[in-house]
C-alpha positions as a Markdown table, in Angstrom:
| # | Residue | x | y | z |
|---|---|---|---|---|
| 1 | Unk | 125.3 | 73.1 | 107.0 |
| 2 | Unk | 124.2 | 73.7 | 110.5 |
| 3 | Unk | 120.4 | 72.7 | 111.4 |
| 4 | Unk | 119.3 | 73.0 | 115.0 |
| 5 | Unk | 115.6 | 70.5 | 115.4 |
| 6 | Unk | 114.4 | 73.1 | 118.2 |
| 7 | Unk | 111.2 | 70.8 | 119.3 |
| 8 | Unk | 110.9 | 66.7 | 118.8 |
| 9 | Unk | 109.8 | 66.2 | 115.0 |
| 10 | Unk | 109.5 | 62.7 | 114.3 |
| 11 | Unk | 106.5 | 62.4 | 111.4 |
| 12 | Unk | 106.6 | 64.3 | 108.2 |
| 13 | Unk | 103.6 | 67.0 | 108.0 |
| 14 | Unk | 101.5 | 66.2 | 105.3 |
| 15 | Unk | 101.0 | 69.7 | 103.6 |
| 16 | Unk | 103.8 | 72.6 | 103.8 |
| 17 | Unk | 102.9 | 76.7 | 103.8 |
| 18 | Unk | 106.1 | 78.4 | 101.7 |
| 19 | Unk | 106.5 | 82.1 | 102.9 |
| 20 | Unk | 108.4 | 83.6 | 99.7 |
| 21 | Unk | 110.1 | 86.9 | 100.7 |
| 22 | Unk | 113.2 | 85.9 | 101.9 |
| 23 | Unk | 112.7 | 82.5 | 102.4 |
| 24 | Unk | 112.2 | 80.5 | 98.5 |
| 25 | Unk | 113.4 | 84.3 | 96.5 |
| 26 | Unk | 115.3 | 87.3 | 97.9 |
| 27 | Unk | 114.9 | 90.3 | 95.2 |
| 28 | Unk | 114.9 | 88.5 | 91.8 |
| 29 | Unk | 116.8 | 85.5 | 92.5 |
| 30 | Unk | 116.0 | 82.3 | 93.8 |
| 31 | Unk | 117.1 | 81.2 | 97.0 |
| 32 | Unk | 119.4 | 77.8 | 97.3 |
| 33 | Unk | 117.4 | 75.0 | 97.5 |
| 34 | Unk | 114.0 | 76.5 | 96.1 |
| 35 | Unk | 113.1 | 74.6 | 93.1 |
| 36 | Unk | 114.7 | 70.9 | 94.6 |
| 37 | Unk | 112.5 | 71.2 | 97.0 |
| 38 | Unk | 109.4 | 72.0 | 95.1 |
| 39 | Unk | 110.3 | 68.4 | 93.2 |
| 40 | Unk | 110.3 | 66.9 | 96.3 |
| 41 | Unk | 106.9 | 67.8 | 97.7 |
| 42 | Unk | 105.7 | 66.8 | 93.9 |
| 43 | Unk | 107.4 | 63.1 | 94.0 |
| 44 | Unk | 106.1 | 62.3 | 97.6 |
| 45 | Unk | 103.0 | 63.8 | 96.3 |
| 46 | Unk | 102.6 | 66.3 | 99.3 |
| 47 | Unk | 100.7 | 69.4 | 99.4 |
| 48 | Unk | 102.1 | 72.8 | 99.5 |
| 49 | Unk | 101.3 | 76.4 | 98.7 |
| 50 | Unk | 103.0 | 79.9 | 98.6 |
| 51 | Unk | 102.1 | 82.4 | 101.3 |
| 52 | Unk | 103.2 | 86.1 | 101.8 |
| 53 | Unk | 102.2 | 89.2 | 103.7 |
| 54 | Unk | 103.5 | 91.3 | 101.2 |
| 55 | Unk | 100.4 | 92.8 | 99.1 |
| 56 | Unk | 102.8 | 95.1 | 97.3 |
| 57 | Unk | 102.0 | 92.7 | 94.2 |
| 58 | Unk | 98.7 | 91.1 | 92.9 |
| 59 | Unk | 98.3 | 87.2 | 92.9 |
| 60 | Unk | 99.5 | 87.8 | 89.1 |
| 61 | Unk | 102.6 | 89.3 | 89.9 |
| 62 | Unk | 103.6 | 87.0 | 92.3 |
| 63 | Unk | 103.0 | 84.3 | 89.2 |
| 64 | Unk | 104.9 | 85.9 | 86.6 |
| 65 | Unk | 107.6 | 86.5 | 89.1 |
| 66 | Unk | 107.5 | 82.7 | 90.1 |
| 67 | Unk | 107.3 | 81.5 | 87.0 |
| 68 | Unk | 110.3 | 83.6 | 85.4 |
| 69 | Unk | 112.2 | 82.4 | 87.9 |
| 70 | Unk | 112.1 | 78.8 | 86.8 |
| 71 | Unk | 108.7 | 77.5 | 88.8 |
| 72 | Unk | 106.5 | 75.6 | 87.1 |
| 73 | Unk | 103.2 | 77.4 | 86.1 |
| 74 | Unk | 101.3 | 74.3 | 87.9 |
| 75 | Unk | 103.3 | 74.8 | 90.9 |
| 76 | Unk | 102.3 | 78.0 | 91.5 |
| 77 | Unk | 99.7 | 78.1 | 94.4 |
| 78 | Unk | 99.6 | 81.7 | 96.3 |
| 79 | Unk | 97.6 | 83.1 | 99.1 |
| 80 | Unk | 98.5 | 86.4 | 100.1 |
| 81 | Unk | 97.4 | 89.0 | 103.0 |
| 82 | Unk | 95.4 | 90.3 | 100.3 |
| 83 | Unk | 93.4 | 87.8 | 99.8 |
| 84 | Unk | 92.8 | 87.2 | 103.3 |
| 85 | Unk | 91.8 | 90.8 | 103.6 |
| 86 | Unk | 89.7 | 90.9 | 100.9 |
| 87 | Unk | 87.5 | 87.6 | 102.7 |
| 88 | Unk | 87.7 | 89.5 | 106.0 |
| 89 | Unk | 85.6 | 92.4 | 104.0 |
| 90 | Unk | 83.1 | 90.5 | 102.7 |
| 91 | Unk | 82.3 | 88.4 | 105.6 |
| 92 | Unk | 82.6 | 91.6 | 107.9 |
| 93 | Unk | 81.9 | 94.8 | 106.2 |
| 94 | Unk | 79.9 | 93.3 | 103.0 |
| 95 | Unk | 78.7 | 96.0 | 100.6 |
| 96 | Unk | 80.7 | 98.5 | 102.2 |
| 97 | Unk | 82.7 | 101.4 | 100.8 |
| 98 | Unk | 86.8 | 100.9 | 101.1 |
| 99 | Unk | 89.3 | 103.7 | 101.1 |
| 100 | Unk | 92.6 | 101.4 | 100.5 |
| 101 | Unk | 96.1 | 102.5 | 101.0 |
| 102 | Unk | 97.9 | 100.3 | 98.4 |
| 103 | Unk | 99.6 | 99.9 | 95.0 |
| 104 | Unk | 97.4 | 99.5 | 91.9 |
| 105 | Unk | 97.9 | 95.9 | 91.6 |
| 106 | Unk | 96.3 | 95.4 | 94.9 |
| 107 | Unk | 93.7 | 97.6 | 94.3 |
| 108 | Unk | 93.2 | 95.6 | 91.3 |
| 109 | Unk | 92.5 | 92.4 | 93.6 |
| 110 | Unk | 90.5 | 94.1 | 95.9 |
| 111 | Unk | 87.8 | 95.0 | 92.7 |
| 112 | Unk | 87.9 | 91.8 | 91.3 |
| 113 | Unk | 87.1 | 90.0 | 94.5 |
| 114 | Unk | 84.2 | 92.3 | 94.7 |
| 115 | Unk | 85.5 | 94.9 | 96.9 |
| 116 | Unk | 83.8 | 98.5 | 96.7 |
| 117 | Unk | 87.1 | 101.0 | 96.8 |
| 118 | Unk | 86.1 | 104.4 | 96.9 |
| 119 | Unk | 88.8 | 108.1 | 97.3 |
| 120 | Unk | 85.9 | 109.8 | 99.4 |
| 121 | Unk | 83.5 | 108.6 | 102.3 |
| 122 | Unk | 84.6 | 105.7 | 102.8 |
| 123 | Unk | 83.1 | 103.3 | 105.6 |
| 124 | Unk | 86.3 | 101.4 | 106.4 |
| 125 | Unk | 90.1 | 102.0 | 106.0 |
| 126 | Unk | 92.2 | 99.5 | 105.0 |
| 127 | Unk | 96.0 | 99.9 | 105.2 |
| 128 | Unk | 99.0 | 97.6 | 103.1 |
| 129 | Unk | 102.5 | 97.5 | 102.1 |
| 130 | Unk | 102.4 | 100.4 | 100.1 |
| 131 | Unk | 105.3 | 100.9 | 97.8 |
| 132 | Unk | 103.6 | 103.5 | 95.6 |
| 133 | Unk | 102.7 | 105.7 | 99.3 |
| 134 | Unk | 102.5 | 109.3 | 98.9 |
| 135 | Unk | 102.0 | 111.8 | 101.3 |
| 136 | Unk | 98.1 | 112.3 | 100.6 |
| 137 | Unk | 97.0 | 109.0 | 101.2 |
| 138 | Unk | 98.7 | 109.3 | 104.7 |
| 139 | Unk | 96.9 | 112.6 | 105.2 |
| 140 | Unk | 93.4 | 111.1 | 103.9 |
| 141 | Unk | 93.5 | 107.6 | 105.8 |
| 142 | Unk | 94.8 | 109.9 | 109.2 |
| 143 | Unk | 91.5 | 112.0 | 108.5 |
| 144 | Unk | 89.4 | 108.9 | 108.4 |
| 145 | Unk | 90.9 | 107.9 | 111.3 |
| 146 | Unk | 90.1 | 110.8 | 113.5 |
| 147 | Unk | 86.3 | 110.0 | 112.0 |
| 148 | Unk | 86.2 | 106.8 | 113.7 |
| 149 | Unk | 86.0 | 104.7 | 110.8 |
| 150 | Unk | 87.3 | 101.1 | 111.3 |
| 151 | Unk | 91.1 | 100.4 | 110.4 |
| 152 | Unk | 92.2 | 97.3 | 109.1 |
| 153 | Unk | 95.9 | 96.1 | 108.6 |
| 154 | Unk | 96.6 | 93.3 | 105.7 |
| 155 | Unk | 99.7 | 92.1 | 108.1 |
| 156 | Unk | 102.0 | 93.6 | 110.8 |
| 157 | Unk | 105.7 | 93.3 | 109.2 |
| 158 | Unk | 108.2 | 96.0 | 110.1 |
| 159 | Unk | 110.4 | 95.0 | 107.1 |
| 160 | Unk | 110.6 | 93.5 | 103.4 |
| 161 | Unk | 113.8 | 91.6 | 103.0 |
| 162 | Unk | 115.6 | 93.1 | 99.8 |
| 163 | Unk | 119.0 | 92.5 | 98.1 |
| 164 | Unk | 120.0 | 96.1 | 99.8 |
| 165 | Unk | 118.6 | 95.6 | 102.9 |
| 166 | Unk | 115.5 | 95.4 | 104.7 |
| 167 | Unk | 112.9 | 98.1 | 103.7 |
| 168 | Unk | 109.9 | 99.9 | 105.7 |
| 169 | Unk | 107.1 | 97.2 | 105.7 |
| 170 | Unk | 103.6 | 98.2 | 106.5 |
| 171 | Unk | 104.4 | 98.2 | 110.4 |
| 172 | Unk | 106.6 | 101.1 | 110.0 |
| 173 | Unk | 103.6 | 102.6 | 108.7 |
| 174 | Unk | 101.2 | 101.9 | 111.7 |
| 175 | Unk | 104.1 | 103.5 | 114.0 |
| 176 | Unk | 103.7 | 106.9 | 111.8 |
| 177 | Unk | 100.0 | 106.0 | 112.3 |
| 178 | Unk | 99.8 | 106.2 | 115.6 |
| 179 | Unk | 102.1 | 109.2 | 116.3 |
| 180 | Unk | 100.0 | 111.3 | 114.5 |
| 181 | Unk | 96.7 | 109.6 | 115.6 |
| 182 | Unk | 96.8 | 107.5 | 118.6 |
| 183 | Unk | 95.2 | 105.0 | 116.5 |
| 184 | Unk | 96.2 | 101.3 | 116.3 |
| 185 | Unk | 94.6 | 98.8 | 113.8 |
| 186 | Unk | 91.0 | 97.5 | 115.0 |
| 187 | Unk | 92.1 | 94.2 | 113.4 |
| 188 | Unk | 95.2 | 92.9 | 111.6 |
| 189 | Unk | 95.0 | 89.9 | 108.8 |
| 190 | Unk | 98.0 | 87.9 | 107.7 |
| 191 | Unk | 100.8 | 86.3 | 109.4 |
| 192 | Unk | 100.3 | 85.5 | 112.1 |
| 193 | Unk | 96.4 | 85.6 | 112.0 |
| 194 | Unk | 95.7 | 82.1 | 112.8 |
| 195 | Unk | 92.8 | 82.5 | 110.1 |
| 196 | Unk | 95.1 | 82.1 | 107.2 |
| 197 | Unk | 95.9 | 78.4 | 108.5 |
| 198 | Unk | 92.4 | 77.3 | 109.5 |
| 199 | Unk | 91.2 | 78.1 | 106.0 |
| 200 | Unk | 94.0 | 76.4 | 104.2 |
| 201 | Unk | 93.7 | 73.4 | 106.6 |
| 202 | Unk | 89.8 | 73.2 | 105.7 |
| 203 | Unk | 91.4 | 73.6 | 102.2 |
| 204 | Unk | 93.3 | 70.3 | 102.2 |
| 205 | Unk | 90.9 | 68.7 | 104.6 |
| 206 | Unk | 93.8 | 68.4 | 107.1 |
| 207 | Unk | 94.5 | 69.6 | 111.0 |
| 208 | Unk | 96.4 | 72.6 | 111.2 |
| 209 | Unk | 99.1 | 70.3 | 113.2 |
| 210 | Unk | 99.8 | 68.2 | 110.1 |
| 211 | Unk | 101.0 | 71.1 | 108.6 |
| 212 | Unk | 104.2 | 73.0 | 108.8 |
| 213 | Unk | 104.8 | 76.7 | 107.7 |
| 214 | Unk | 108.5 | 77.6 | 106.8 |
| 215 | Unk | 109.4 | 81.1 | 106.5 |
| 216 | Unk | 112.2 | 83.9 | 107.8 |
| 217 | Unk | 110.2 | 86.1 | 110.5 |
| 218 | Unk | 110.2 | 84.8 | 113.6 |
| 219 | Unk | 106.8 | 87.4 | 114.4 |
| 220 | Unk | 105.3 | 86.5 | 111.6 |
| 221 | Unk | 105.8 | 82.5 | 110.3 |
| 222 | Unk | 106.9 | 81.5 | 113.5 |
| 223 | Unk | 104.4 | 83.7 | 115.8 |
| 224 | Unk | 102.3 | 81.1 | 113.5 |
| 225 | Unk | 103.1 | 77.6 | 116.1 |
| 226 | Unk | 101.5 | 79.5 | 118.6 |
| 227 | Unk | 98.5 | 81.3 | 117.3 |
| 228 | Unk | 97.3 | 78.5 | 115.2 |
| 229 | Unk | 98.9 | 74.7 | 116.4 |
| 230 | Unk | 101.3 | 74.4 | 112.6 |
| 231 | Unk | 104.3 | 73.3 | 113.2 |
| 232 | Unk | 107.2 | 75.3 | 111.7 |
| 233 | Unk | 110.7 | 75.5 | 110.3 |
| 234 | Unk | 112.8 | 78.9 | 110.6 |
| 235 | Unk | 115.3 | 80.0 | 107.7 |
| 236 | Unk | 117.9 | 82.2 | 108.5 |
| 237 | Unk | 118.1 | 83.3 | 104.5 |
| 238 | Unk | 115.9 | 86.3 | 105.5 |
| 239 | Unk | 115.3 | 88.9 | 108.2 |
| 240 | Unk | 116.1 | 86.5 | 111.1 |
| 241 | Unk | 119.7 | 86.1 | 112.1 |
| 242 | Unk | 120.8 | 82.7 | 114.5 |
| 243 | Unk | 121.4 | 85.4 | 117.7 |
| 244 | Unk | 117.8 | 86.3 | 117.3 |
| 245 | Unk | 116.0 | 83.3 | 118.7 |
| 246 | Unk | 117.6 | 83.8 | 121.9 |
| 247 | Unk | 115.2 | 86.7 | 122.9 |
| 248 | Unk | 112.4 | 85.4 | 121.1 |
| 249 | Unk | 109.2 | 84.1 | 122.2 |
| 250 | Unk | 108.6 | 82.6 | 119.2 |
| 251 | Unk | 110.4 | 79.4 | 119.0 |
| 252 | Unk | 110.7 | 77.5 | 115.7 |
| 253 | Unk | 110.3 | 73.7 | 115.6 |
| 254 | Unk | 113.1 | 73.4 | 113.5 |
| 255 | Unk | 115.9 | 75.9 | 112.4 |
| 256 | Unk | 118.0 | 75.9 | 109.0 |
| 257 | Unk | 120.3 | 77.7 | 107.1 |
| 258 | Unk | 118.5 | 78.1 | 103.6 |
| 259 | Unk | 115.7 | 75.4 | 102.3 |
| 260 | Unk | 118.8 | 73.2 | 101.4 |
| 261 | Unk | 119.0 | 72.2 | 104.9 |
| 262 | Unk | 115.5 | 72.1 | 105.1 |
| 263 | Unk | 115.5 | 69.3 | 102.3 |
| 264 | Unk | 118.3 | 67.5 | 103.7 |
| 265 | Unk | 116.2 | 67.1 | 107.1 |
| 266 | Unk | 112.7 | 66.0 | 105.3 |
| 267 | Unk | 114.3 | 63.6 | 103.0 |
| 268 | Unk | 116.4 | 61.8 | 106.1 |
| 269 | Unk | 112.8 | 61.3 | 108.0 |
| 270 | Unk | 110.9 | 60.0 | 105.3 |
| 271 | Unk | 113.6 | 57.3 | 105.0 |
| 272 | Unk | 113.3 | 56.7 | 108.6 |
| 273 | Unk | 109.8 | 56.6 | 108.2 |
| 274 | Unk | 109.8 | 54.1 | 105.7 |
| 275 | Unk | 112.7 | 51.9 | 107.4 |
| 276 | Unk | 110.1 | 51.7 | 110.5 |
């Protein structure tokens, strides 16, 4: 299985960030090398969570999902775009009105962490990965937008990685956007927001460098090494083929085929770490 160590990576990070789209599930199946390397982090007792752009599911979702896939319930620690947008808010615009383009699970977040969503006046747009869009929404966030209200973005992926094929991610909506608008997001959360990595390195009481993010997107996981100091490991299970680093800017630490390869490489430096 080819691996390519693309910086020098000689100390194991203490805590690992798990994108999931593409990288530890593709559709409804679990990716090769998922749940051996969920018992790994468990017997050398390091920290991990799941983190994903895609708001297209709530926090509940995403757990059901896990869980029927064969993860255990207690291993099932998520933080989303979502949530991410959803702190933004409340630090930012507290007690403000929210017209939110998003699927009902989201919305359903977004009121139980407090968030005031409204159809009409709102105070601030906020657009997601909507997979239940309709034409209307588009027509009354663009009218919002020609208001001046503030626009916010939970994360900036073209794509979703499916079993068919990739599928129009919430940056293909921004490019519709802005044709009809000239508007751009005033601020975009998620990957690769260095934001989502302070908080979850205050989290676990940990530098953001002793942490390493593993995921398929270069832009998004990877854009991550230089926004925010984590190191990080590229799969090529996703969106991101081999030929694609070559004009990147974003350059992964490591690079492996699946998390099998990802495995092999941690478990072969903890045992030089404990030979030294």
């Amino acid at each position: 299985m080819q691996l390519t160590v693309k910086k020098h990576l000689n100390q194991l990070p203490s805590a690992f960030i798990l994108d999931m789209d593409g990288t530890f599930f593709l559709g409804d199946a679990l990716l090769p090398g998922a749940l051996e390397l969920l018992d790994w982090f468990n017997k050398n007792k390091i920290k991990f969570t799941f983190l994903t752009n895609n708001t297209s599911r709530g926090e509940l979702e995403y757990v059901a999902k896990l869980t029927a896939l064969g993860v255990k319930q207690e291993d099932v620690h998520i933080y989303t775009a979502g949530d991410a947008t959803i702190a933004y808010l409340k630090s930012n615009f507290p007690g403000k009105k929210v017209f939110l383009v998003g699927t009902e699970s989201l919305k359903r977040n977004f009121l139980d962490g407090g968030i005031d969503l409204v159809e009409d006046d709102p105070d601030v747009l906020v657009l997601s990965y909507d997979t239940e869009l309709t034409y209307q929404k588009l027509v009354d966030f663009c009218l919002g937008l020609r208001r001046g209200l503030p626009y916010l973005a939970t994360h900036p992926d073209l794509n979703c990685p499916s079993p068919i094929g990739p599928l129009p991610d919430i940056g293909s909506f921004m490019a519709l956007i802005e044709t009809s608008t000239g508007r751009l997001p005033d601020v975009i959360l998620g990957k690769p927001n260095p934001g989502i990595v302070v908080e979850l390195a205050r989290k676990w009481s940990l530098d953001v460098g002793e942490m390493m993010m593993v995921g398929d997107r270069l832009y998004t996981d990877i854009a991550l090494g230089q926004t925010s100091g984590v190191k990080t490991a590229l799969v090529l299970s996703g969106e991101t083929k081999r030929q694609d680093l070559a004009n990147s800017n974003y350059q992964p630490d490591l690079v492996c085929e699946n998390l099998v390869g990802l495995l092999r490489f941690l478990t072969e430096l903890s045992t030089e770490e404990k030979i030294i």
